[in-house]
PyMOL Python script that loads the backbone (N, CA, C, O; Angstrom):
from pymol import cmd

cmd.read_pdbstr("""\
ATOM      1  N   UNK A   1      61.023 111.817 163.835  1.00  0.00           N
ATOM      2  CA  UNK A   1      60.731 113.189 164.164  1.00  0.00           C
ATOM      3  C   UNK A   1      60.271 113.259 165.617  1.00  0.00           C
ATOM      4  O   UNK A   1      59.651 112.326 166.127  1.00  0.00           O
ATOM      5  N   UNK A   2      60.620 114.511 166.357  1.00  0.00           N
ATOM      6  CA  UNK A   2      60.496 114.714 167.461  1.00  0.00           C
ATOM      7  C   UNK A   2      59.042 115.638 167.523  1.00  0.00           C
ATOM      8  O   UNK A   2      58.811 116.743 167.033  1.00  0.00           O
ATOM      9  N   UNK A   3      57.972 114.526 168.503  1.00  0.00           N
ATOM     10  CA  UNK A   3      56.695 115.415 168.919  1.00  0.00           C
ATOM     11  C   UNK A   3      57.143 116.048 170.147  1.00  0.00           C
ATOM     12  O   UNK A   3      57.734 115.642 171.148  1.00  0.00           O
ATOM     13  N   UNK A   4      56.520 117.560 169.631  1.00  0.00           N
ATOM     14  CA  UNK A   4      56.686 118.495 170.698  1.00  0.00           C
ATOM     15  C   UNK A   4      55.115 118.892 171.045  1.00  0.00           C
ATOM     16  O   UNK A   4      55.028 119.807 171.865  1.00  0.00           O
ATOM     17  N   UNK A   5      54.202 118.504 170.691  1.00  0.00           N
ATOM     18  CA  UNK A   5      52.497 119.153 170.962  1.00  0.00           C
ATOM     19  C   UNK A   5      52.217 118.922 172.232  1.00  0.00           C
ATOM     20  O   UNK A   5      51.292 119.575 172.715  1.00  0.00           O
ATOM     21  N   UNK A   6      52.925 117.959 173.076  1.00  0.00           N
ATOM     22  CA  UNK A   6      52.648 117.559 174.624  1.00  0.00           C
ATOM     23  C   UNK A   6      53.216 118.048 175.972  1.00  0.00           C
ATOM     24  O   UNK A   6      53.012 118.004 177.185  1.00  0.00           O
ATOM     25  N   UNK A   7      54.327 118.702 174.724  1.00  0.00           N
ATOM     26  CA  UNK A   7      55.478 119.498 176.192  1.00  0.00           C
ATOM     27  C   UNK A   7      54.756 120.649 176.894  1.00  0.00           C
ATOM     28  O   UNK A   7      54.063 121.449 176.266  1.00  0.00           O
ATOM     29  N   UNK A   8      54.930 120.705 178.161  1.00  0.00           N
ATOM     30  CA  UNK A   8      54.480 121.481 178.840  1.00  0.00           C
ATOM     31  C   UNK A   8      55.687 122.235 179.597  1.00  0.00           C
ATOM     32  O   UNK A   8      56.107 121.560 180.537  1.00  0.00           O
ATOM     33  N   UNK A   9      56.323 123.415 179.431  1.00  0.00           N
ATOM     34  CA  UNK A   9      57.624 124.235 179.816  1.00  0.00           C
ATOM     35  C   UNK A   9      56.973 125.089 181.243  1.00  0.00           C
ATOM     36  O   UNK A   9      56.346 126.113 180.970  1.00  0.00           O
ATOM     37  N   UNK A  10      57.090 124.726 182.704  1.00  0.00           N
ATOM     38  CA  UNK A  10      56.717 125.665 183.699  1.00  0.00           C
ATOM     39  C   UNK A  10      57.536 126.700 184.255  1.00  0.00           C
ATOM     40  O   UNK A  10      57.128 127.763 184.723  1.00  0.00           O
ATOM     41  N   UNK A  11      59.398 126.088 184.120  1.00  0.00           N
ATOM     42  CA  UNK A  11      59.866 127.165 184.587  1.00  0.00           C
ATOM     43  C   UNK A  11      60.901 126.515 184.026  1.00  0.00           C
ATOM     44  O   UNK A  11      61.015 125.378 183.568  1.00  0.00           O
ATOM     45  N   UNK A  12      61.970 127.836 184.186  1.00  0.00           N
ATOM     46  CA  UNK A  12      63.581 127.452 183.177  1.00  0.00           C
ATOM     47  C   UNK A  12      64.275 128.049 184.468  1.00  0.00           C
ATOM     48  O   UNK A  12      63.823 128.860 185.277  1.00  0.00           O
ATOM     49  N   UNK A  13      65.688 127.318 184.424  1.00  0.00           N
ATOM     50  CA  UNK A  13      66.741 127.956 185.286  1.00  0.00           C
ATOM     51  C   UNK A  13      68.065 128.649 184.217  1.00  0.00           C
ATOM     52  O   UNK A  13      68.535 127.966 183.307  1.00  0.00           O
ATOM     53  N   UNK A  14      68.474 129.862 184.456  1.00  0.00           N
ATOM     54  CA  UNK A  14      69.065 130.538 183.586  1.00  0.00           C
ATOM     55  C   UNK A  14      70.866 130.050 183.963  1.00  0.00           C
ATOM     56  O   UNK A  14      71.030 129.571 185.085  1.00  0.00           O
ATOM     57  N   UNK A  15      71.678 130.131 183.377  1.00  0.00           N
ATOM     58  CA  UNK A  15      72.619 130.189 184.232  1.00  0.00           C
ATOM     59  C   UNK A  15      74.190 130.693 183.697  1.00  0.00           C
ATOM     60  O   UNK A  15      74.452 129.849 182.839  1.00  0.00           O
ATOM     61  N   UNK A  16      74.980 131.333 183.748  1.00  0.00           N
ATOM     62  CA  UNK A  16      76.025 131.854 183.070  1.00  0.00           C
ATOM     63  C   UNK A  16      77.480 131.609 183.357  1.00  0.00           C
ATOM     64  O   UNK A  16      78.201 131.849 184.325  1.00  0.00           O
ATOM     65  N   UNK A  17      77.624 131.165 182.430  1.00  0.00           N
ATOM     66  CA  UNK A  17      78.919 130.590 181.987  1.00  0.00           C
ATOM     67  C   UNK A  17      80.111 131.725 181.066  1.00  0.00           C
ATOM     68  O   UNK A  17      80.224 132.254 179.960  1.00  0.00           O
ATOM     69  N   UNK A  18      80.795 131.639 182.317  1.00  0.00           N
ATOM     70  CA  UNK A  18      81.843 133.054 181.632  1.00  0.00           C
ATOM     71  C   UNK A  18      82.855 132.352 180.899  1.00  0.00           C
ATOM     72  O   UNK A  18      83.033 131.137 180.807  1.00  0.00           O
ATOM     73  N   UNK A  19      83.585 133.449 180.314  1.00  0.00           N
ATOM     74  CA  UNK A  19      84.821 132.602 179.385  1.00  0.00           C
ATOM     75  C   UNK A  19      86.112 132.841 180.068  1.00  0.00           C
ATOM     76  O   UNK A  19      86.560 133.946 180.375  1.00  0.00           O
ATOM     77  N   UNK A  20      86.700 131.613 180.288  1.00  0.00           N
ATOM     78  CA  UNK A  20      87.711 131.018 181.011  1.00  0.00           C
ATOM     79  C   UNK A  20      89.366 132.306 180.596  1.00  0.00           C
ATOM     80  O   UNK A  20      90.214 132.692 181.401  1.00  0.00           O
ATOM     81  N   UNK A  21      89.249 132.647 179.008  1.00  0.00           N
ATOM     82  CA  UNK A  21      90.580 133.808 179.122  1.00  0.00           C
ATOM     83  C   UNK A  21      90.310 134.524 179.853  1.00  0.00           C
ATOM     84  O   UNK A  21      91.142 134.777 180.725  1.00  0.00           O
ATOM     85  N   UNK A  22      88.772 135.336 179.864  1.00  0.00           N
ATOM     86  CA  UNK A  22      89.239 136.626 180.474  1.00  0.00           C
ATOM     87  C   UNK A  22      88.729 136.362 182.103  1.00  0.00           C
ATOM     88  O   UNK A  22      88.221 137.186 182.864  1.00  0.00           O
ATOM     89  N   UNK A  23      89.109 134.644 182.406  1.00  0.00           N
ATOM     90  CA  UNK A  23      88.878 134.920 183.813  1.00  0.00           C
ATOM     91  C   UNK A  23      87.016 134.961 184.525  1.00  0.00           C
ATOM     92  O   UNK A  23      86.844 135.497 185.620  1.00  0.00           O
ATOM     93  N   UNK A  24      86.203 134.554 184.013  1.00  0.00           N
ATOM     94  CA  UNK A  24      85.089 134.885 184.104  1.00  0.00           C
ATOM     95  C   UNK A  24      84.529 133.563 184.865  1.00  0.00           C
ATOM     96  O   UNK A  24      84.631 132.485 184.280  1.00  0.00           O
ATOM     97  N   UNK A  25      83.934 133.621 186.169  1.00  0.00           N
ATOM     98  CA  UNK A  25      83.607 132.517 186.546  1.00  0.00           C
ATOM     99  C   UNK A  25      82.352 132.267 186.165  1.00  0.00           C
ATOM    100  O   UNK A  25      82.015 133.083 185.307  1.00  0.00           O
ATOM    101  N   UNK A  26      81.195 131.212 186.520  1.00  0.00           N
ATOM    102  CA  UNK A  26      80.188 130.417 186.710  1.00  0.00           C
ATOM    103  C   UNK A  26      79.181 131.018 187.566  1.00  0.00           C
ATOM    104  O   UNK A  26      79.474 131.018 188.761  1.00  0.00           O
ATOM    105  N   UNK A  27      77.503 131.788 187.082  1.00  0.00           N
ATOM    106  CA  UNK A  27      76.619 132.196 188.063  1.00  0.00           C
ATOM    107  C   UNK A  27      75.980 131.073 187.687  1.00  0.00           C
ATOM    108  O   UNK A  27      76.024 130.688 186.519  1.00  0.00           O
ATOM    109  N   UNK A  28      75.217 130.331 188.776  1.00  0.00           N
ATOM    110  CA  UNK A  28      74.106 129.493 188.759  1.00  0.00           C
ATOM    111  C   UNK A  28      73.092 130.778 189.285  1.00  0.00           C
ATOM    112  O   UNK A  28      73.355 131.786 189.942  1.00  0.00           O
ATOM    113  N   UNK A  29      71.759 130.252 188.666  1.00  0.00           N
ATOM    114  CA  UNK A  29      70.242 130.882 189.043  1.00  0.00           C
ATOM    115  C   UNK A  29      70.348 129.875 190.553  1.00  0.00           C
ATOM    116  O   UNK A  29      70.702 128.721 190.795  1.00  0.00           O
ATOM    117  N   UNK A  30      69.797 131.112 191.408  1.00  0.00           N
ATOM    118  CA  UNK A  30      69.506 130.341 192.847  1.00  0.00           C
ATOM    119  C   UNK A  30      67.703 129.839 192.812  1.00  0.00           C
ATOM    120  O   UNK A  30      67.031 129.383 193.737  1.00  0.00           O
ATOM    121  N   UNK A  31      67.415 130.050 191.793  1.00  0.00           N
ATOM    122  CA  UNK A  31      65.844 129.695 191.636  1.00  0.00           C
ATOM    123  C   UNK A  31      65.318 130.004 190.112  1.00  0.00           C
ATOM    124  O   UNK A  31      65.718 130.943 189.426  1.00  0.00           O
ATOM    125  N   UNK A  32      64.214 128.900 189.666  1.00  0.00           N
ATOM    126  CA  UNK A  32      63.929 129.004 188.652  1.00  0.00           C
ATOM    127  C   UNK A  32      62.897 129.530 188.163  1.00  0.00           C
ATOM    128  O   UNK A  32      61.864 129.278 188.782  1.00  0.00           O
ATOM    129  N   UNK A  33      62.761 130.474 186.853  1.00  0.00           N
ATOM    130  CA  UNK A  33      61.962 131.809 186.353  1.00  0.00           C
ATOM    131  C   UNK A  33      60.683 131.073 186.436  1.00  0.00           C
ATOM    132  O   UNK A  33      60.633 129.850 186.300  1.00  0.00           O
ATOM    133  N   UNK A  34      59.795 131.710 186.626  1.00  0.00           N
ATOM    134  CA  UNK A  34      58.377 131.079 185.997  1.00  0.00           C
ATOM    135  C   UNK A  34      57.978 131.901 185.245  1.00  0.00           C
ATOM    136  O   UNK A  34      57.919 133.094 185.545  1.00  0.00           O
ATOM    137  N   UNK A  35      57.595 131.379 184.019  1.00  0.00           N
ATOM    138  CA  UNK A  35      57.435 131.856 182.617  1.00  0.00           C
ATOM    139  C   UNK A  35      56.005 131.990 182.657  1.00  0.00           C
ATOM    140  O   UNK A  35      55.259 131.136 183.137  1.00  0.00           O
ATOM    141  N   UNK A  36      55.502 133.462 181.963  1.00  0.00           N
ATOM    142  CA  UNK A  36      54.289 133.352 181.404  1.00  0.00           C
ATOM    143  C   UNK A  36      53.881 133.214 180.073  1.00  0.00           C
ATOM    144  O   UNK A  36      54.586 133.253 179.065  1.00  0.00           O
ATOM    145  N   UNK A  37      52.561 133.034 180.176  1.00  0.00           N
ATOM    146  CA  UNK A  37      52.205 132.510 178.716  1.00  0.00           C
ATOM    147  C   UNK A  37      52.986 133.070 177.694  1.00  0.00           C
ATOM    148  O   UNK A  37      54.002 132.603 177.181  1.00  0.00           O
ATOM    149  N   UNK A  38      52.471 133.996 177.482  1.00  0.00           N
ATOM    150  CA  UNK A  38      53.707 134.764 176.165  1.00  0.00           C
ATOM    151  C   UNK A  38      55.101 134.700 176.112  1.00  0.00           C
ATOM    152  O   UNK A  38      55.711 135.331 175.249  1.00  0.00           O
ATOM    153  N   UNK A  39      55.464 134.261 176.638  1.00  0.00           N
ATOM    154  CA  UNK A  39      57.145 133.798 176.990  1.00  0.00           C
ATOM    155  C   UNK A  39      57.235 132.186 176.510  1.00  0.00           C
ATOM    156  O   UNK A  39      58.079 131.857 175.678  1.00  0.00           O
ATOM    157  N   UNK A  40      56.573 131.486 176.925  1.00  0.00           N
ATOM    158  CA  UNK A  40      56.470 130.154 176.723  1.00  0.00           C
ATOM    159  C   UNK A  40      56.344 129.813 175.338  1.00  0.00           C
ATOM    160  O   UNK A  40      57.059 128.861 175.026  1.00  0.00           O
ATOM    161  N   UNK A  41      55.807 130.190 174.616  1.00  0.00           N
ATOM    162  CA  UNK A  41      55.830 129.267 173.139  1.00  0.00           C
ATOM    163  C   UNK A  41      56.719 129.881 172.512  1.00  0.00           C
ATOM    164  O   UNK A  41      56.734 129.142 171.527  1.00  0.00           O
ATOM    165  N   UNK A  42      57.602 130.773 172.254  1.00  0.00           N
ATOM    166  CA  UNK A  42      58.728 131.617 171.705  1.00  0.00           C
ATOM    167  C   UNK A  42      59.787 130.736 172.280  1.00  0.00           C
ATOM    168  O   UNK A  42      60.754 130.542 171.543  1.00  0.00           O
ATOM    169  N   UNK A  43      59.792 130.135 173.515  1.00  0.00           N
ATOM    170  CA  UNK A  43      60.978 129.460 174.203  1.00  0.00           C
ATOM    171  C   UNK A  43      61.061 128.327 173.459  1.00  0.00           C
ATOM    172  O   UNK A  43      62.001 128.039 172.719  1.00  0.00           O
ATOM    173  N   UNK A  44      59.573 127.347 173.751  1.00  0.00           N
ATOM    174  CA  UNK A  44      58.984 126.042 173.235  1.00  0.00           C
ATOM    175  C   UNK A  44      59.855 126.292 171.271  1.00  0.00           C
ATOM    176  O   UNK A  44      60.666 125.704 170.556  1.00  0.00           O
ATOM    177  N   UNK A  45      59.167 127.269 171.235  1.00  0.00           N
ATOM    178  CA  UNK A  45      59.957 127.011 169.461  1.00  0.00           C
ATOM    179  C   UNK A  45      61.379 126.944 169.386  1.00  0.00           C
ATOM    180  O   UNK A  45      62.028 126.178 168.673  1.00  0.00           O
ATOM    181  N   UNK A  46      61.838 127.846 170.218  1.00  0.00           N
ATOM    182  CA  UNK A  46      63.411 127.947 169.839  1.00  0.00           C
ATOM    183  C   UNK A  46      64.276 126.618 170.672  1.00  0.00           C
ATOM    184  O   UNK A  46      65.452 126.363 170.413  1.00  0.00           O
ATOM    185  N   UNK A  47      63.665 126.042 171.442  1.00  0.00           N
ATOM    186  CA  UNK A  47      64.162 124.963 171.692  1.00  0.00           C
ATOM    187  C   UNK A  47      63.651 124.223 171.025  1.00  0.00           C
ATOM    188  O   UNK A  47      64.627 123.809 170.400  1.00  0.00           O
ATOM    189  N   UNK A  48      62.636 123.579 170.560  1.00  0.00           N
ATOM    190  CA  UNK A  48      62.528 121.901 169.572  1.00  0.00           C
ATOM    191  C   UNK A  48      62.924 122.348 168.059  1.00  0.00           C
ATOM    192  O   UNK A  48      63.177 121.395 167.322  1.00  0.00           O
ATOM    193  N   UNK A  49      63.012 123.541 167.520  1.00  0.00           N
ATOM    194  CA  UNK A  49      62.742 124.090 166.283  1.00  0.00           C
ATOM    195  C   UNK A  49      64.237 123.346 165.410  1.00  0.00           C
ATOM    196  O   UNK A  49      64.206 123.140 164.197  1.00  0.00           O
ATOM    197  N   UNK A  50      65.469 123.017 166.278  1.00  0.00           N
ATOM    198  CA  UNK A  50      66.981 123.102 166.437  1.00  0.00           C
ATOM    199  C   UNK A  50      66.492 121.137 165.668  1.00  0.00           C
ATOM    200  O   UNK A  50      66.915 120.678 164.607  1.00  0.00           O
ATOM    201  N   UNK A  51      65.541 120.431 166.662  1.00  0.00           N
ATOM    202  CA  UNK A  51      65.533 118.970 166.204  1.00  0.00           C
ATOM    203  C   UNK A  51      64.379 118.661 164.781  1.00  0.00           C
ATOM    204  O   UNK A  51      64.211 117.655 164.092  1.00  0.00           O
ATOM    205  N   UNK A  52      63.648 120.202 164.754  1.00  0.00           N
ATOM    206  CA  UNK A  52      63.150 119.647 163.262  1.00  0.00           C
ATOM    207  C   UNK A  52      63.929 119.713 162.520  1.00  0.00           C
ATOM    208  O   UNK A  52      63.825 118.841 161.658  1.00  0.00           O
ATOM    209  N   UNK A  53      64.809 120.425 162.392  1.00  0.00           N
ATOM    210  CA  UNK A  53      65.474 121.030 161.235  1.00  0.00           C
ATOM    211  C   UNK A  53      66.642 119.966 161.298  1.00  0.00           C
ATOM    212  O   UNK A  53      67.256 119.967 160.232  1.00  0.00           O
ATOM    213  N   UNK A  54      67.137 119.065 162.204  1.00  0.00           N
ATOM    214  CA  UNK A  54      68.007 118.361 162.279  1.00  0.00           C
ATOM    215  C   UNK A  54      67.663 116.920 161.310  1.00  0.00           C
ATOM    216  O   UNK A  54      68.595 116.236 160.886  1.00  0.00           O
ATOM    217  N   UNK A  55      66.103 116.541 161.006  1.00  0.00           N
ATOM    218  CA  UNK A  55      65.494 115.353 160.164  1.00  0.00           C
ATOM    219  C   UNK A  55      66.007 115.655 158.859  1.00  0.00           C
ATOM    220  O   UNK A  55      66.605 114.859 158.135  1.00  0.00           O
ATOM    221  N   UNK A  56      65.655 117.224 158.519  1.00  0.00           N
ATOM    222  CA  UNK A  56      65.959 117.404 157.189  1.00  0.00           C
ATOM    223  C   UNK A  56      67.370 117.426 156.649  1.00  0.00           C
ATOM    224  O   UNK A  56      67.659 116.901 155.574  1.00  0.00           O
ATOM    225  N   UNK A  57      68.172 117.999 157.363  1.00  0.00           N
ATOM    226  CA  UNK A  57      69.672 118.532 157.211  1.00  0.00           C
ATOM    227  C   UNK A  57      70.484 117.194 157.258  1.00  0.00           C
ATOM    228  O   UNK A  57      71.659 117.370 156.937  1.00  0.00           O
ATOM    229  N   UNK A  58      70.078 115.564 157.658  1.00  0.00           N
ATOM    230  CA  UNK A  58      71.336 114.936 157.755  1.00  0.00           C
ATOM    231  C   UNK A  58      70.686 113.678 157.333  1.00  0.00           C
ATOM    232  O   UNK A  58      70.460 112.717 158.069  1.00  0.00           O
ATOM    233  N   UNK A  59      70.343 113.800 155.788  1.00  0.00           N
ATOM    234  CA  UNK A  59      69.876 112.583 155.156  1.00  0.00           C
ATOM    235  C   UNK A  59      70.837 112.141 154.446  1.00  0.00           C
ATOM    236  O   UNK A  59      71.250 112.779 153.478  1.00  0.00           O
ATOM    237  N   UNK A  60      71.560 110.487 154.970  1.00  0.00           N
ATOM    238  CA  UNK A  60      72.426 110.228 154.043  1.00  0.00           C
ATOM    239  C   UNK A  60      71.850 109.150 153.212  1.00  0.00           C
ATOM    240  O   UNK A  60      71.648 108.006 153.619  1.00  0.00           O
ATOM    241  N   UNK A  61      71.650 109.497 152.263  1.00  0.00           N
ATOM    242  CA  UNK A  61      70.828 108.927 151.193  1.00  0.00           C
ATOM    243  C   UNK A  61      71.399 109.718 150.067  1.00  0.00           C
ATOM    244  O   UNK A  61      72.041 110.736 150.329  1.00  0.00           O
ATOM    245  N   UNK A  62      71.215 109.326 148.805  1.00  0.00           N
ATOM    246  CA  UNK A  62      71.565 109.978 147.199  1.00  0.00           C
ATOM    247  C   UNK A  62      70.153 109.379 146.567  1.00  0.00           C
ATOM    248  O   UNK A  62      69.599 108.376 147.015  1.00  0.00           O
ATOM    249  N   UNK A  63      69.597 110.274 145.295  1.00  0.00           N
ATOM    250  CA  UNK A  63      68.774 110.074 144.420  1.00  0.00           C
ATOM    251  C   UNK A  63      69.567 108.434 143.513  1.00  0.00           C
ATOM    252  O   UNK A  63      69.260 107.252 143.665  1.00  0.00           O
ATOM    253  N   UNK A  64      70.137 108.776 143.029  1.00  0.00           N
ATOM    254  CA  UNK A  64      71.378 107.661 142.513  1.00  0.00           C
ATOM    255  C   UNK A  64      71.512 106.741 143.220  1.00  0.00           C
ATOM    256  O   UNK A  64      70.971 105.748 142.736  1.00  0.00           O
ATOM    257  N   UNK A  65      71.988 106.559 144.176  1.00  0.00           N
ATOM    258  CA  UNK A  65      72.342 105.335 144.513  1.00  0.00           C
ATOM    259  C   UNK A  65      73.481 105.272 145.380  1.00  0.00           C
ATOM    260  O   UNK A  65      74.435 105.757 144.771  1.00  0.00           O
ATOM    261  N   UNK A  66      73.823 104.882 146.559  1.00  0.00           N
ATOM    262  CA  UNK A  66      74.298 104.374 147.789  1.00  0.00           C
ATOM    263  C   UNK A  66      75.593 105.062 146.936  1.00  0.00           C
ATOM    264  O   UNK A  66      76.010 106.074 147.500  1.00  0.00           O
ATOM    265  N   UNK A  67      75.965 104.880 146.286  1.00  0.00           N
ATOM    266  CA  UNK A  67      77.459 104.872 146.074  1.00  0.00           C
ATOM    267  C   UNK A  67      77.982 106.503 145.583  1.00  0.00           C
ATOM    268  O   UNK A  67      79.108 106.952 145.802  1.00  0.00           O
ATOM    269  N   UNK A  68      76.968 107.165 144.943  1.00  0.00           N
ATOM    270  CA  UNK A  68      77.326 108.374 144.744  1.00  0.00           C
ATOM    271  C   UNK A  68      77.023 109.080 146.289  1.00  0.00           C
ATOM    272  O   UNK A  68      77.210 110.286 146.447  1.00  0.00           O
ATOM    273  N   UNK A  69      76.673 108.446 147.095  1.00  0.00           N
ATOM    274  CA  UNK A  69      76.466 109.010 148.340  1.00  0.00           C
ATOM    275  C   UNK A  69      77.728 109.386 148.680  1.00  0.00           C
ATOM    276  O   UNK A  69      78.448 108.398 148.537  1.00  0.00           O
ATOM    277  N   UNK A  70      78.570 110.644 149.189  1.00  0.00           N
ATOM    278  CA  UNK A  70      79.724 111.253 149.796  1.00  0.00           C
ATOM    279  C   UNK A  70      80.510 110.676 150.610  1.00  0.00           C
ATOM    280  O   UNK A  70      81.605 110.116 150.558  1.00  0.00           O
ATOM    281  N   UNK A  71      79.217 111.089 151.888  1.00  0.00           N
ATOM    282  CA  UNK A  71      79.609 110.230 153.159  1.00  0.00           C
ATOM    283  C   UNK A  71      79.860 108.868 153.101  1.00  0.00           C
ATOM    284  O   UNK A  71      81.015 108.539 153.373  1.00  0.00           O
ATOM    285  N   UNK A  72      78.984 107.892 152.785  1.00  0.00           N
ATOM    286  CA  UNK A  72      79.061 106.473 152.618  1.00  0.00           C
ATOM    287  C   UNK A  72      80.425 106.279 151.611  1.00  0.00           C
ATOM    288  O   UNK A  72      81.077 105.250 151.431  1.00  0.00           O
ATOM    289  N   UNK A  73      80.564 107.236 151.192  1.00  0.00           N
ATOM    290  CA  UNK A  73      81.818 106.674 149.981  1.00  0.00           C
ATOM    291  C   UNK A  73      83.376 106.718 150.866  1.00  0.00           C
ATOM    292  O   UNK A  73      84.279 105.881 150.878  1.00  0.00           O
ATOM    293  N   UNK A  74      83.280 107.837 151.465  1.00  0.00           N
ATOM    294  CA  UNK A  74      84.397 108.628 152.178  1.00  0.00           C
ATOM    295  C   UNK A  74      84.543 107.382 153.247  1.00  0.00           C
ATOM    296  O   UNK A  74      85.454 106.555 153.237  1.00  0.00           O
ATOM    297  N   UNK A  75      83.192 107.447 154.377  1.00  0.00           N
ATOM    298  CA  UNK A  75      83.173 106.021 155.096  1.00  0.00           C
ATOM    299  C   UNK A  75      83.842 104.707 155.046  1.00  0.00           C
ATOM    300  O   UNK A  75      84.504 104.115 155.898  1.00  0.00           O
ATOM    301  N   UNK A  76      83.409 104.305 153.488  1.00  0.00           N
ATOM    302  CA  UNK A  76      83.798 103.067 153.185  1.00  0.00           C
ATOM    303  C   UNK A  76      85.154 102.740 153.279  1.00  0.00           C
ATOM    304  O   UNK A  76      85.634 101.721 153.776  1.00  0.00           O
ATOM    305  N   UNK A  77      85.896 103.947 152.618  1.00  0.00           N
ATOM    306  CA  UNK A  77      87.458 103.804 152.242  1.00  0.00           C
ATOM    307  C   UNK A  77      87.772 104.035 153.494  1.00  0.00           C
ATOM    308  O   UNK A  77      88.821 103.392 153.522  1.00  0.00           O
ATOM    309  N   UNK A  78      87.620 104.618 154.930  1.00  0.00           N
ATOM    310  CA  UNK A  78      88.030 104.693 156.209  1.00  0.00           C
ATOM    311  C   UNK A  78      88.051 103.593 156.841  1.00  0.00           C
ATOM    312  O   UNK A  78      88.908 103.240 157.651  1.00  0.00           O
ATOM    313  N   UNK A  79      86.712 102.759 156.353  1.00  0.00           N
ATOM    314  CA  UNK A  79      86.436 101.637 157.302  1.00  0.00           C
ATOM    315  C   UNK A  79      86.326 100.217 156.749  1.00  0.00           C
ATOM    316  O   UNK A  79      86.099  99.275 157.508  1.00  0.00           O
TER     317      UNK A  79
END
""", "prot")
cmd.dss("prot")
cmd.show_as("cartoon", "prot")
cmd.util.cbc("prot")
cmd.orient("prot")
């Protein structure tokens, strides 16, 4: 698991990325925002929030046993 209690976020650079059909080029930020408090932990969550949820969501393990496991089964016969 990923500790996030130490991060300290001072400033973000924004930057926009258009979509290539309709022709849309690339703005870079010529300088980066400085965030105030109330901005900062809403950011802080929505960025680490993506790697808690990533511990829970990709356990390859089975109650049963290695073999009723999906992945590991599917795996095996590939490899």
């Amino acid at each position: 698991m990923i500790d996030s209690t130490e991060v300290e976020l001072e400033a973000i650079c924004v930057h926009r990325i258009g979509n290539k059909l309709r022709q849309e080029g690339t703005t870079l930020s010529r300088t980066p925002l400085n965030l105030s408090k109330d901005v900062k932990a809403p950011l802080l969550y929505y960025f680490f929030n993506h790697f808690k949820a990533a511990d829970r969501e990709y356990r390859l393990t089975h109650p049963a046993g290695v073999s009723q496991n999906a992945i590991y089964t599917i795996s095996s016969q590939l490899f």
